[in-house]
N, C-alpha and C positions, 0 to 999 in steps of 0.2 A: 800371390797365392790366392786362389778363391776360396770363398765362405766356403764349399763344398769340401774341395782337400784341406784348407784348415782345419775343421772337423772331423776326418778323418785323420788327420796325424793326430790331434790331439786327441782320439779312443783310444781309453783303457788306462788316459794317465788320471792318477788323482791331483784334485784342486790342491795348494798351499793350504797347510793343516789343517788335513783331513783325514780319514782314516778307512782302511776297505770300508766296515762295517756306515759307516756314513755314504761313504761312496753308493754300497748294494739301495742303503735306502733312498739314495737322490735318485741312481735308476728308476726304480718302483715308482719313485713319481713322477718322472715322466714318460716314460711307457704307460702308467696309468692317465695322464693324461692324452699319449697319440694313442692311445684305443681310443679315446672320448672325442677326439678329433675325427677321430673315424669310424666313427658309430653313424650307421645308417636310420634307425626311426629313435624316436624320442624316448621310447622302452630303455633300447640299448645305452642312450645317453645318461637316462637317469641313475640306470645302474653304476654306468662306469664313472659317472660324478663322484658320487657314492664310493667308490674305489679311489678314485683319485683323492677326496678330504681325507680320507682313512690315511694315507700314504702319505698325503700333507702334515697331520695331524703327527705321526707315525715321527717322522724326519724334524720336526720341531720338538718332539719328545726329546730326540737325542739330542738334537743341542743343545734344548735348556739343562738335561744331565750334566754333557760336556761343559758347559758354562759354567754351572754349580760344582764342579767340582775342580774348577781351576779357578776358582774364588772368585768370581763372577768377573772375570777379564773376557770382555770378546774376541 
């Protein structure tokens, strides 16, 4: 199987526990970062850096919640 249909079969399943609400924000950051891959002048890159730590930052919240509230087991 190629990296390519690999990929494709495996859209839309969630990682081992995990949960949507985790899942929406792993999207968000990497969609945030292919805008920033493909951001054409240094303008648009700065911005979407900017987007992408927000969405970093964003998805590290939730799991240190999740973490902290299952008594700190990762």
């Amino acid at each position: 199987m190629s990296y390519a249909s690999n990929v494709n079969a495996n859209a839309g399943m969630m990682l081992p526990e995990s949960t949507p609400e985790r899942e929406e924000l792993r999207d968000k950051v990497w969609d945030a970062w292919n805008q920033y891959v493909d951001a054409i002048t240094e303008r648009q890159r700065k911005a979407l850096r900017k987007r992408f730590h927000q969405a970093a930052e964003e998805l590290a919240g939730y799991d240190a919640k999740v973490n902290e509230n299952q008594g700190g087991r990762s």
